[in-house]
N, C-alpha and C positions, 0 to 999 in steps of 0.2 A: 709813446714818447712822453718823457715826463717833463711838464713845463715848468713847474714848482718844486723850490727846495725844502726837504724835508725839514730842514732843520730851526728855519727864521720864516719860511712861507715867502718870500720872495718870489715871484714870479718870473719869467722870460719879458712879458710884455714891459712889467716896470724895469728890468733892468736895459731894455732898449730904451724907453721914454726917459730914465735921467741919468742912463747912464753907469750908475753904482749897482755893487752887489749887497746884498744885503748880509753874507758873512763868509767865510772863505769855502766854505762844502758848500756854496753856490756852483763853482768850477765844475766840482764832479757832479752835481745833482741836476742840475740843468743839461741837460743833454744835446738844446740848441746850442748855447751859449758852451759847452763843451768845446760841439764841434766849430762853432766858430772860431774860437780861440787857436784851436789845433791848425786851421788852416788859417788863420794869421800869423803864427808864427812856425810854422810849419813842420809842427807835430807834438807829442806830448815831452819831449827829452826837451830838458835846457842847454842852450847850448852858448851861455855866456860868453865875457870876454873874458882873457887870464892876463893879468897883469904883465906889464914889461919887467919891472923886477922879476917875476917869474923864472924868464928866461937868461937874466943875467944882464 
């Protein structure tokens, strides 16, 4: 399991204690913080909202 991102050195524990990531390849390099993300929002696709104009 890898806790630390390769990129900034960021770790799992400091991004639970304040919070922040240390750079955006945190997402994929943290493998906790991955998976938690995934099952917060429940899974890796976005699935935003589309605008009313969209539809007309």
């Amino acid at each position: 399991m890898k806790d630390v991102c390769k990129y900034c050195g960021t770790t799992y524990e400091e991004v639970l204690d304040n919070g922040f990531v240390g750079c955006a390849h945190c997402y994929q390099e943290i493998e906790p913080l991955r998976e938690a993300v995934s099952k917060m929002y429940g899974g890796k696709k976005h699935r935003g909202r589309t605008s009313r104009r969209y539809y007309g």
